[in-house]
ZABA-371963 format. One record per residue: y, x negated, z negated of N, C-alpha, C, CB in turn; residue number from 0. Coordinates in Angstrom, 1 decimal. Glycine has a CB too. Example, Ala and Ser with C-alpha at 12.3 -4.5 7.8 and 13.67 -1.06 7.14 Angstrom:
<recs>
REC      npy      npx      npz     capy     capx     capz      cpy      cpx      cpz     cbpy     cbpx     cbpz   num
REC     -5.7    -13.2     -7.8     -4.5    -12.3     -7.8     -3.3    -13.2     -7.8     -4.5    -11.3     -9.0     0
REC     -2.2    -12.8     -7.1     -1.1    -13.7     -7.1      0.0    -12.9     -7.9     -0.6    -14.1     -5.7     1
</recs>
This chain:
<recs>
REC      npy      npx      npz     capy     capx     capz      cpy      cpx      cpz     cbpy     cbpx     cbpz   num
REC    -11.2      4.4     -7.1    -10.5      4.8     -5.9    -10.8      6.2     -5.6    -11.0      3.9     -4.7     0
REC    -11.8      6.8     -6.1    -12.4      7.9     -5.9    -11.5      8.8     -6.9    -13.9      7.7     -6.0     1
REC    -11.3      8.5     -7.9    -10.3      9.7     -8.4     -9.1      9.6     -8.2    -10.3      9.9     -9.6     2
REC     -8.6      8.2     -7.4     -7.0      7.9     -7.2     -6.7      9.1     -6.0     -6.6      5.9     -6.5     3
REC     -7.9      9.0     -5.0     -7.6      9.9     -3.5     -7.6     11.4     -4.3     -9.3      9.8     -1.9     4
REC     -8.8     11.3     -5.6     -9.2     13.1     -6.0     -7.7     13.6     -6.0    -10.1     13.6     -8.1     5
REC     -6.8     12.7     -7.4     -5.5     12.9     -7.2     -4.8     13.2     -6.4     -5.0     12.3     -7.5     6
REC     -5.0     12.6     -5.6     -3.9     12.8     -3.6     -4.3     14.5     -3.6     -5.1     11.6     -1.4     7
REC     -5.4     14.9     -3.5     -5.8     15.9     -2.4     -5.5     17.0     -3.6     -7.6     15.9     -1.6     8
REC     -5.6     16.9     -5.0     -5.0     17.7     -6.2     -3.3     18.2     -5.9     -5.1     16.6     -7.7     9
REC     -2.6     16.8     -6.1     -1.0     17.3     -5.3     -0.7     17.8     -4.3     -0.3     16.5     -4.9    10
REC     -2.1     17.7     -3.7     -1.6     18.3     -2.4     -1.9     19.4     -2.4     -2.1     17.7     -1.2    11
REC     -2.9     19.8     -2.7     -2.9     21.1     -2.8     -1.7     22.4     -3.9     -4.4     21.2     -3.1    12
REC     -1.7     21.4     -4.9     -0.2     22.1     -6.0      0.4     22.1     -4.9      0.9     21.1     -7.3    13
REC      1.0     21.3     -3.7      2.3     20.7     -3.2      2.4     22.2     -2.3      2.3     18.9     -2.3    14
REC      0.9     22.5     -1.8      0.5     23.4     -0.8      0.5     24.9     -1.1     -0.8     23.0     -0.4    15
REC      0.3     25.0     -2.5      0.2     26.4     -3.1      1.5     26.9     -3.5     -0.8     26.4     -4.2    16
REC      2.6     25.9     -3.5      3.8     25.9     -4.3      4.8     26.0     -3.4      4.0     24.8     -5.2    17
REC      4.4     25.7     -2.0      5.5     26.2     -1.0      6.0     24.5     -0.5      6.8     27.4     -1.8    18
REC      5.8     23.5     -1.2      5.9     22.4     -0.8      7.2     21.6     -2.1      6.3     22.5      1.0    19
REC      6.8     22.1     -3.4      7.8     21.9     -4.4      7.6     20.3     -4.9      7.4     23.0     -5.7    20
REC      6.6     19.6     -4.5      6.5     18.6     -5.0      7.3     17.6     -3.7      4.8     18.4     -5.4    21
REC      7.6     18.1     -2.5      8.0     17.3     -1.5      9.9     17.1     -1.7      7.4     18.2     -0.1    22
REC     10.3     17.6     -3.1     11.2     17.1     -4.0     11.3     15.5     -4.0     10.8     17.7     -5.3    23
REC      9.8     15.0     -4.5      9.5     14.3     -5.1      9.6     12.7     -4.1      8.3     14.9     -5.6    24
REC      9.9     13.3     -2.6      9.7     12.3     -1.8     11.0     11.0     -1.6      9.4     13.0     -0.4    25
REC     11.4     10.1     -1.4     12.3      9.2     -0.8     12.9      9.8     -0.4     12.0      8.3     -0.1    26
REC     14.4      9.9     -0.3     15.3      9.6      0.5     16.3      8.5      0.3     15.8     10.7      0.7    27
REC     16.8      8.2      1.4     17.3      7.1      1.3     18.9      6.6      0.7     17.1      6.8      2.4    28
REC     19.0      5.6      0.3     20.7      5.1     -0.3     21.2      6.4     -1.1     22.0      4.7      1.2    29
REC     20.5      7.2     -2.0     21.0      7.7     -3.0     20.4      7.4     -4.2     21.0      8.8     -2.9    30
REC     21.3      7.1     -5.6     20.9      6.1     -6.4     20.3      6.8     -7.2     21.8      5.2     -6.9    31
REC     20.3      8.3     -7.3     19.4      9.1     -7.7     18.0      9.2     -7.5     19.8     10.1     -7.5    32
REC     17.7      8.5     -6.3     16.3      9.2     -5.4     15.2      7.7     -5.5     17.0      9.7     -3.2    33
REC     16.1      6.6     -6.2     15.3      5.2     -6.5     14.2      5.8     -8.2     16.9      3.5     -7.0    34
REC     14.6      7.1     -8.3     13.2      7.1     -9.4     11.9      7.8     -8.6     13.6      8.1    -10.9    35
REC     12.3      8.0     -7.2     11.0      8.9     -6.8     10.2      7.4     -5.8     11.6     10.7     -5.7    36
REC     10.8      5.9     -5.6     10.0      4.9     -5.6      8.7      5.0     -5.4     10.1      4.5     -6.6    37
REC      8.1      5.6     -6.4      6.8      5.2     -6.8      5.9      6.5     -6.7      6.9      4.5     -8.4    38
REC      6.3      8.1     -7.2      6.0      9.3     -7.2      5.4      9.4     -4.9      7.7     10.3     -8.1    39
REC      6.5      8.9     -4.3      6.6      9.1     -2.6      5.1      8.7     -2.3      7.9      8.1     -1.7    40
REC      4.4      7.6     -2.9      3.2      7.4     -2.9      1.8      8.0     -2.9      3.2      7.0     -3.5    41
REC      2.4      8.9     -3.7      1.5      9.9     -4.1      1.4     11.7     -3.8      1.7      9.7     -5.2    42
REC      2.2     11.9     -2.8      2.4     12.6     -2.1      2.3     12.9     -0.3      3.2     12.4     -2.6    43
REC      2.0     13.7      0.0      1.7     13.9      1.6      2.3     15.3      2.2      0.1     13.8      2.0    44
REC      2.9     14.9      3.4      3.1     16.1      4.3      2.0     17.0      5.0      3.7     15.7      5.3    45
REC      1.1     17.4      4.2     -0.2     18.1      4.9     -1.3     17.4      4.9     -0.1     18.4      6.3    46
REC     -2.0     18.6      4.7     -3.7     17.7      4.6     -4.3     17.1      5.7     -5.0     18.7      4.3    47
REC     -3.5     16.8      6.9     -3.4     16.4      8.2     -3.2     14.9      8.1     -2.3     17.1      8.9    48
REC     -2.2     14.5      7.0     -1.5     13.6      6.5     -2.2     13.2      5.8     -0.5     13.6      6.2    49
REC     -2.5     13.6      4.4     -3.4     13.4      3.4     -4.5     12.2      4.0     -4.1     14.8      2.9    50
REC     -5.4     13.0      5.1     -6.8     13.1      5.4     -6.5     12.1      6.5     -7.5     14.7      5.9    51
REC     -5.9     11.6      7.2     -5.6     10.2      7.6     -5.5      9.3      6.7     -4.5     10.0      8.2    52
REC     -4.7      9.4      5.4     -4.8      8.2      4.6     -6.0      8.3      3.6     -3.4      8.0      3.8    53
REC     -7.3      9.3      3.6     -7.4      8.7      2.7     -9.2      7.9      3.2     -7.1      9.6      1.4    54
REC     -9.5      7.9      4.0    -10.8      6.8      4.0    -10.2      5.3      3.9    -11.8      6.8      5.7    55
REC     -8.9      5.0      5.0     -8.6      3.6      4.8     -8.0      3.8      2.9     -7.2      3.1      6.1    56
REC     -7.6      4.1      2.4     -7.3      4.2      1.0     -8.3      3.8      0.3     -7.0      5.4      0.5    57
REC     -9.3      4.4      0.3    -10.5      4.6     -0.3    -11.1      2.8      0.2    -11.6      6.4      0.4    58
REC    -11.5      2.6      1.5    -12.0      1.6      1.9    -10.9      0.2      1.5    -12.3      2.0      3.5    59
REC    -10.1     -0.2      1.5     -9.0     -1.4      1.2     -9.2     -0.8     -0.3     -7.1     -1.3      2.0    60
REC     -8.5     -0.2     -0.5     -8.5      0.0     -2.2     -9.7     -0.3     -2.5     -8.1      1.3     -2.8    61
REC    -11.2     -0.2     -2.9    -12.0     -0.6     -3.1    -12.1     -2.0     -3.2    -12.6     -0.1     -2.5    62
REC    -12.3     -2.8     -1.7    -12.3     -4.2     -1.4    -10.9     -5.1     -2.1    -12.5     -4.4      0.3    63
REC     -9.5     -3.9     -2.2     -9.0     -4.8     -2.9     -8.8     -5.0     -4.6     -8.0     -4.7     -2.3    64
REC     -9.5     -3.9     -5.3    -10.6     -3.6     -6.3    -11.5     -4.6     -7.2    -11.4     -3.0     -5.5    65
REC    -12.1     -5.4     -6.0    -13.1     -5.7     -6.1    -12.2     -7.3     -7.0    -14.0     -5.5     -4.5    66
REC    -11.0     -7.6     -7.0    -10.8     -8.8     -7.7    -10.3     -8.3     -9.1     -9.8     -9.9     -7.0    67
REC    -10.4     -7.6     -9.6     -9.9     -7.1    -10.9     -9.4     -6.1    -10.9     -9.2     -7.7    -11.5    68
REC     -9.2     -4.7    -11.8     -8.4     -3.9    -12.3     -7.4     -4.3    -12.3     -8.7     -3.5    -13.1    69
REC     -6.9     -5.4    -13.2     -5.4     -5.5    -13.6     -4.8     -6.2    -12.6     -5.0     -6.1    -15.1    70
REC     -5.5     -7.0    -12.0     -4.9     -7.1    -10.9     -4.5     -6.6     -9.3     -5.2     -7.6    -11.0    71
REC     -5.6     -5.2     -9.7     -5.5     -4.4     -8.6     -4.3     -3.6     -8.9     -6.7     -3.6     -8.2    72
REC     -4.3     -3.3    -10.0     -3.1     -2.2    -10.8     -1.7     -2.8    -10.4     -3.3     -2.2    -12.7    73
REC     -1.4     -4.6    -10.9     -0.3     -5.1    -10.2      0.3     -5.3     -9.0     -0.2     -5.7    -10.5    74
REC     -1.0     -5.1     -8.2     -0.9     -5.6     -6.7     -0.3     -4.1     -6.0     -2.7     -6.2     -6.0    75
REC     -1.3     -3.3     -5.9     -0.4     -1.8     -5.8      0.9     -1.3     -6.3     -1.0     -0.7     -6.3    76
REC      1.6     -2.0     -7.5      2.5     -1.5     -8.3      3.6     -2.4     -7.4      2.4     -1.7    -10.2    77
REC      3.5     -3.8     -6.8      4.0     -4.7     -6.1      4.7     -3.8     -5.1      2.9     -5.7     -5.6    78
REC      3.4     -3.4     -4.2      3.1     -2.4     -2.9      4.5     -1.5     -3.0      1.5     -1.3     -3.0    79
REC      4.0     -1.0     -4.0      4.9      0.3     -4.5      6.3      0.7     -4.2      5.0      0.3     -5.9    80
REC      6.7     -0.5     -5.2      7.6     -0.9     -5.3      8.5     -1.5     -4.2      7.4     -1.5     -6.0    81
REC      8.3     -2.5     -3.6      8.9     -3.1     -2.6      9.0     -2.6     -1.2      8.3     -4.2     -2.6    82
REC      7.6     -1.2     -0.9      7.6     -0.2     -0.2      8.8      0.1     -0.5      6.6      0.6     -0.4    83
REC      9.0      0.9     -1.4      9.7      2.1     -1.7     10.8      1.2     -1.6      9.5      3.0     -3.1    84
REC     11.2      0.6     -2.1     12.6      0.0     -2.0     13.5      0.0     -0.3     12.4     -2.0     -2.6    85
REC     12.2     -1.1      0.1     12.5     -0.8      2.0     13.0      0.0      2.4     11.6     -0.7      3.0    86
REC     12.3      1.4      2.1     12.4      3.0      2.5     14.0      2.9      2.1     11.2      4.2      1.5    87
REC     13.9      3.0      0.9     15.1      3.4      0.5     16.3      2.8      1.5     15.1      2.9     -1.0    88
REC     16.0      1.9      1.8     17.3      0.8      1.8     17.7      1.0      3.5     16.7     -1.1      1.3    89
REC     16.7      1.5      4.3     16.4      1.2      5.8     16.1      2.7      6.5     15.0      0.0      6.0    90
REC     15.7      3.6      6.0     15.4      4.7      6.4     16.4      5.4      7.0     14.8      5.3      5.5    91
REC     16.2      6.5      8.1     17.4      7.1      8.5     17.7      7.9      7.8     17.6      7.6      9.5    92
REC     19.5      8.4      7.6     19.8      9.7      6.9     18.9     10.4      7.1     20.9     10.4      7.3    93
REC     19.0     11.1      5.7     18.6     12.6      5.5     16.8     12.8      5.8     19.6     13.5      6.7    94
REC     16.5     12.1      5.7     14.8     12.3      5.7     14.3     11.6      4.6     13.9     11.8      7.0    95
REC     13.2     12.3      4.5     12.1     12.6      2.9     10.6     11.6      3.5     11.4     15.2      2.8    96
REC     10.5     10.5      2.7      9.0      9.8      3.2      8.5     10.1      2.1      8.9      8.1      3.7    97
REC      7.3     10.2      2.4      6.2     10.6      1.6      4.8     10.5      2.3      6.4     11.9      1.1    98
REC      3.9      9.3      1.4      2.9      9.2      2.1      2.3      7.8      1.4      3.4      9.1      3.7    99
REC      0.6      7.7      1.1      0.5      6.6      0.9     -0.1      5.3      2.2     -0.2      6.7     -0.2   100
REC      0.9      6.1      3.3      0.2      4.9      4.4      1.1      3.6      4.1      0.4      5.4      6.3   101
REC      2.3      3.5      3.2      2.9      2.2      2.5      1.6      1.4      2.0      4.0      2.6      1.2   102
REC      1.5      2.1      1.2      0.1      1.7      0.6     -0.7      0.8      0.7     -0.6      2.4      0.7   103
REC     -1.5      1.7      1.6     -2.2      0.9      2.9     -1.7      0.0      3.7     -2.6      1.7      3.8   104
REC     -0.8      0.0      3.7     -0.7     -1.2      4.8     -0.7     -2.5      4.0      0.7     -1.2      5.9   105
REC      0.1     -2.2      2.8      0.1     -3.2      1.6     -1.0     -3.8      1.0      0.7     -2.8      0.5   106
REC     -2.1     -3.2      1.3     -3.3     -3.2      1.0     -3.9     -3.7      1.8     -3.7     -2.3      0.8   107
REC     -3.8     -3.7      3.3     -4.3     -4.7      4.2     -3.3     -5.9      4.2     -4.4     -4.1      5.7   108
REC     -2.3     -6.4      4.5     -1.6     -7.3      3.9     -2.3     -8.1      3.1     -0.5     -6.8      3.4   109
REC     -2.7     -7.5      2.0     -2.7     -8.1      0.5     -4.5     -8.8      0.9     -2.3     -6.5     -1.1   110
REC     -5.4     -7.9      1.7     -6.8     -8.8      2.0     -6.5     -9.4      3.2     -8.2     -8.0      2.2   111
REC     -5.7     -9.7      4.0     -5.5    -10.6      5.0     -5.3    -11.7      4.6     -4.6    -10.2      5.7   112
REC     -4.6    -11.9      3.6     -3.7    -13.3      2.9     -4.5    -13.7      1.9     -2.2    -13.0      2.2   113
REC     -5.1    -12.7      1.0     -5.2    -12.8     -0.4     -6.9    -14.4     -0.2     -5.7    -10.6     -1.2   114
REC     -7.3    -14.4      0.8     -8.0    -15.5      0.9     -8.0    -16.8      1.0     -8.4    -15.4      1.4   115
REC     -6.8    -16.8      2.1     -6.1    -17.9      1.8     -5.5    -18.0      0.8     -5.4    -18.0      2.4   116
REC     -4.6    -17.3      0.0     -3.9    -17.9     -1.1     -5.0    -18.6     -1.8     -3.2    -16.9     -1.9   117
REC     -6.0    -17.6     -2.2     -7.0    -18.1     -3.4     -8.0    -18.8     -3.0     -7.6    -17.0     -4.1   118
REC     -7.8    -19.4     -2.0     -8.6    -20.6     -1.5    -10.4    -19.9     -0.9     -8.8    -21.8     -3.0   119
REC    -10.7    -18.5     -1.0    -11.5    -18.3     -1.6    -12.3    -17.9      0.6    -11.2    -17.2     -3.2   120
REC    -13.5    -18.4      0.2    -13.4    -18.3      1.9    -14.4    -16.7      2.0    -14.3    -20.0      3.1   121
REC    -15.0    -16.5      0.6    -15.5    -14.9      0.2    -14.1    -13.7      1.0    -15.4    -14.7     -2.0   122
REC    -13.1    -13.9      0.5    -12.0    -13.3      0.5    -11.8    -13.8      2.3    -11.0    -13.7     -1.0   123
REC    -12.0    -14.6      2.2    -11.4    -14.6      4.0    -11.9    -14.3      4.7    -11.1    -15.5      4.8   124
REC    -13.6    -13.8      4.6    -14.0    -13.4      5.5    -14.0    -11.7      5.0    -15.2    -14.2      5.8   125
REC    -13.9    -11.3      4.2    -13.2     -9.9      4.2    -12.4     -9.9      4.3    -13.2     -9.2      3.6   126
REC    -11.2    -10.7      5.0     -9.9    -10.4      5.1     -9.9    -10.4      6.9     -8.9    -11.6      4.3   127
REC    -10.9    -11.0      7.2    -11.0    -11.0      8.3    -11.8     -9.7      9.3    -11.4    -12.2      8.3   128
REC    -12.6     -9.7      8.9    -13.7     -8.2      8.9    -12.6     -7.3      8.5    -15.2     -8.2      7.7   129
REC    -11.8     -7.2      7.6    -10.7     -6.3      7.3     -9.9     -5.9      8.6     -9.8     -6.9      6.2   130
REC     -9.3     -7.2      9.1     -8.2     -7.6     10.4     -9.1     -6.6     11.6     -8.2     -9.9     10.9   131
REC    -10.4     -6.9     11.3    -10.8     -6.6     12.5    -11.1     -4.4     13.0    -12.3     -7.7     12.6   132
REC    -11.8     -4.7     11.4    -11.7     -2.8     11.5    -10.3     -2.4     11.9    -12.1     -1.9      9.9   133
REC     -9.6     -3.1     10.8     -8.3     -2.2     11.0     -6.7     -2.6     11.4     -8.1     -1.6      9.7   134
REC     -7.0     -3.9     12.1     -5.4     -4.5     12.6     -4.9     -3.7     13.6     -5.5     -6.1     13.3   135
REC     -5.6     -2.9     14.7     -4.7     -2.2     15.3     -3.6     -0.9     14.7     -5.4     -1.9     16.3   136
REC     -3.9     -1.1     13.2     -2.7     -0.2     12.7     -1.9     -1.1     12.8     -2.6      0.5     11.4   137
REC     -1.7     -2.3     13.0     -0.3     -3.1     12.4      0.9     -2.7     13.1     -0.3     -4.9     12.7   138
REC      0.3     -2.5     14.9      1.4     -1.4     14.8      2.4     -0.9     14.9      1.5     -1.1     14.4   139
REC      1.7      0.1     13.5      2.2      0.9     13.0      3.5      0.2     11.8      1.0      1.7     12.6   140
REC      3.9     -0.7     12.3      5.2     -1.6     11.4      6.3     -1.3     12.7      4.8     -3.8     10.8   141
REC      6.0     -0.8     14.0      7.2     -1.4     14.8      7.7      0.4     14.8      6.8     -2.4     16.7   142
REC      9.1      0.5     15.2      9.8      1.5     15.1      9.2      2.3     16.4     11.3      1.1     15.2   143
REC      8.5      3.5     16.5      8.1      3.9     17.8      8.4      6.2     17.2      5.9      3.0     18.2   144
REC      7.1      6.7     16.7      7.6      7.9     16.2      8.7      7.9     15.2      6.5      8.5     15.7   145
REC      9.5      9.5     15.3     10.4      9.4     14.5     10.0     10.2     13.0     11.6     10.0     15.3   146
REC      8.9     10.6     13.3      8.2     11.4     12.2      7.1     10.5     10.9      7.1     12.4     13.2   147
REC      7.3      9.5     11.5      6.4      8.4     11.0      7.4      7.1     10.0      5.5      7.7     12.6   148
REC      7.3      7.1      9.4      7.7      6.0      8.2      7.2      4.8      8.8      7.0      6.2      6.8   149
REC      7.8      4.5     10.0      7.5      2.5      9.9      8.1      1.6      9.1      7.8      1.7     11.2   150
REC      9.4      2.3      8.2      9.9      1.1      7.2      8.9      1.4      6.0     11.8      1.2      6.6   151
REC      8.2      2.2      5.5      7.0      2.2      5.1      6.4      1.7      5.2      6.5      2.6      5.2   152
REC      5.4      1.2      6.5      4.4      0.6      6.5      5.0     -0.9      7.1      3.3      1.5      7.3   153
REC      5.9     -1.4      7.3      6.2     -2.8      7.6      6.6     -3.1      5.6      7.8     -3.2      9.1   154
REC      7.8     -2.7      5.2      7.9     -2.7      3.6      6.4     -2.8      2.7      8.7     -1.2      3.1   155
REC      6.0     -2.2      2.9      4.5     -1.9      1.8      3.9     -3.2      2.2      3.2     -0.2      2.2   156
REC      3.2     -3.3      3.9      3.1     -4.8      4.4      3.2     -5.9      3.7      4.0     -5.1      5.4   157
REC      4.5     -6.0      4.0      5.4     -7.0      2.7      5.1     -7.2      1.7      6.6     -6.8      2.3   158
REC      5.0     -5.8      1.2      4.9     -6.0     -0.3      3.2     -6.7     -1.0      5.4     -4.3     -1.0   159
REC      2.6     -6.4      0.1      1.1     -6.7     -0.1      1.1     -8.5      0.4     -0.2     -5.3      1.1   160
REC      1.5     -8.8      0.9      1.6    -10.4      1.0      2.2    -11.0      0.2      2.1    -10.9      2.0   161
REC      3.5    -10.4     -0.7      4.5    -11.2     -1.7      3.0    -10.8     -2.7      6.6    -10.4     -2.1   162
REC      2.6     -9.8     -2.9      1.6     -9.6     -4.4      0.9    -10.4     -4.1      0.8     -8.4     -4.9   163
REC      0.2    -11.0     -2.9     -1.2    -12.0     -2.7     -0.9    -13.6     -3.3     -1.6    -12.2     -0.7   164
REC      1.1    -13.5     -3.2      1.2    -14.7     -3.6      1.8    -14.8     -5.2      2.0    -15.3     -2.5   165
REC      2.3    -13.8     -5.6      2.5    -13.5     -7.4      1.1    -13.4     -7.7      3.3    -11.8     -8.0   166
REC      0.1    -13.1     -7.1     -0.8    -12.2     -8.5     -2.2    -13.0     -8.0     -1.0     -9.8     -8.4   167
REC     -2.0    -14.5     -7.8     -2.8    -15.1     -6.5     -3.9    -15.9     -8.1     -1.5    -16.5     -4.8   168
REC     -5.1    -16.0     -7.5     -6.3    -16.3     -9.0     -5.7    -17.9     -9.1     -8.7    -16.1     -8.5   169
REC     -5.9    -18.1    -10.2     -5.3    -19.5    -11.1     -6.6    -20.4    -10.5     -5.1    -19.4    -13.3   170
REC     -6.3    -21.5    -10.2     -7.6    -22.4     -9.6     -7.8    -23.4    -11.0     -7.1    -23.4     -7.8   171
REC     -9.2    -23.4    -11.1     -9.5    -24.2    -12.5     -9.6    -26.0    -11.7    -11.4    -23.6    -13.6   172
REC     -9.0    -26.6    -12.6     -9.3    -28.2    -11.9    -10.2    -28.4    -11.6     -9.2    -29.2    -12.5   173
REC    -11.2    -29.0    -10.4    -12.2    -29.2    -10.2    -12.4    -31.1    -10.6    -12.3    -28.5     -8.8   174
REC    -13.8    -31.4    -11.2    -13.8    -32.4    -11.7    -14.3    -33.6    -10.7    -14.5    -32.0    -12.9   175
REC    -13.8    -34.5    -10.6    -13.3    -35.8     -9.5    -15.1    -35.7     -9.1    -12.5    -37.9    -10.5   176
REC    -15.5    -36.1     -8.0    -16.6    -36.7     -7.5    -17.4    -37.4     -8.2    -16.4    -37.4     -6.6   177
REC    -16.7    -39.0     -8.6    -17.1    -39.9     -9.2    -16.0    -40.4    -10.1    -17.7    -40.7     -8.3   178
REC    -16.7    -41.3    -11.0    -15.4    -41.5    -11.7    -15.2    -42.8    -12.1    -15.1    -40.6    -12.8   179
REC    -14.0    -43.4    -11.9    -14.2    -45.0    -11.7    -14.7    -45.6    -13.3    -12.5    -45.9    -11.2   180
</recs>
């Protein structure tokens, strides 16, 4: 997680030294050209103002959601990503540029809210819950309120972190009968 944010604050600064050339790179919406920048809008920010909001919760969720595997952390974000970006795409108002990994994040809390329940696992629920509690009053941040702010971002990404809790959810091994007649 620690070199995923190094990355963030690297673009950002290119993005910052370059006059803002990478903010190319961001969403806009219902052009069928702009469905390859998906996944790039992630990785990108409007200012180290922006940056530096997303990145303790980044760092903190990404970690704990981390903590069940690489490859499955790798799919679970690519989920995020994806189904973020798509939203954006699909729902966003003309003519604006999102860029930001508070999709991310929110997909990321999503994804430890649920991800205990799915997997039966009551480890995982109680950090999904301790999760709920540091950080549920971003949720929010899913309802339409600033116009500067990406809420189809962060409701989409949301989404997308609950549909991954239930694709990418741990295989339960049969557990063997009590007794056995």
């Amino acid at each position: 997680m620690a070199a995923w944010v190094a990355l963030l604050w690297v673009l950002e600064i290119v993005d910052a030294t370059t006059g803002g050339s990478l903010d190319t790179f961001g969403l806009s919406p219902r052009s069928a050209g702009e469905l390859r920048d998906v996944i790039p809008m992630a990785f990108l920010h409007h200012g180290f103002e922006h940056l530096a909001s997303n990145t303790v919760p980044l760092l903190v969720l990404g970690f704990l959601a981390a903590l069940g595997g690489l490859r499955r952390f790798a799919a679970v974000v690519l989920t995020i990503m994806v189904v973020g970006g798509l939203g954006v795409w699909l729902t966003a108002a003309d003519h604006t540029n999102t860029v930001g990994a508070s999709g991310v994040i929110f997909g990321l809390l999503g994804f430890l809210l649920i991800r205990g329940f799915v997997d039966r696992s009551a480890v995982d629920i109680v950090i999904g819950l301790v999760v709920l509690v540091v950080y549920g009053s971003v949720l929010w941040g899913v309802l339409p309120g600033d116009p500067s702010i990406s809420w189809q971002g962060h409701l989409f990404g949301l989404l997308g972190g609950v549909l991954a809790a239930f694709l990418f959810r741990k295989e339960r091994r049969p557990q063997a009968p009590l007794f056995t007649p």
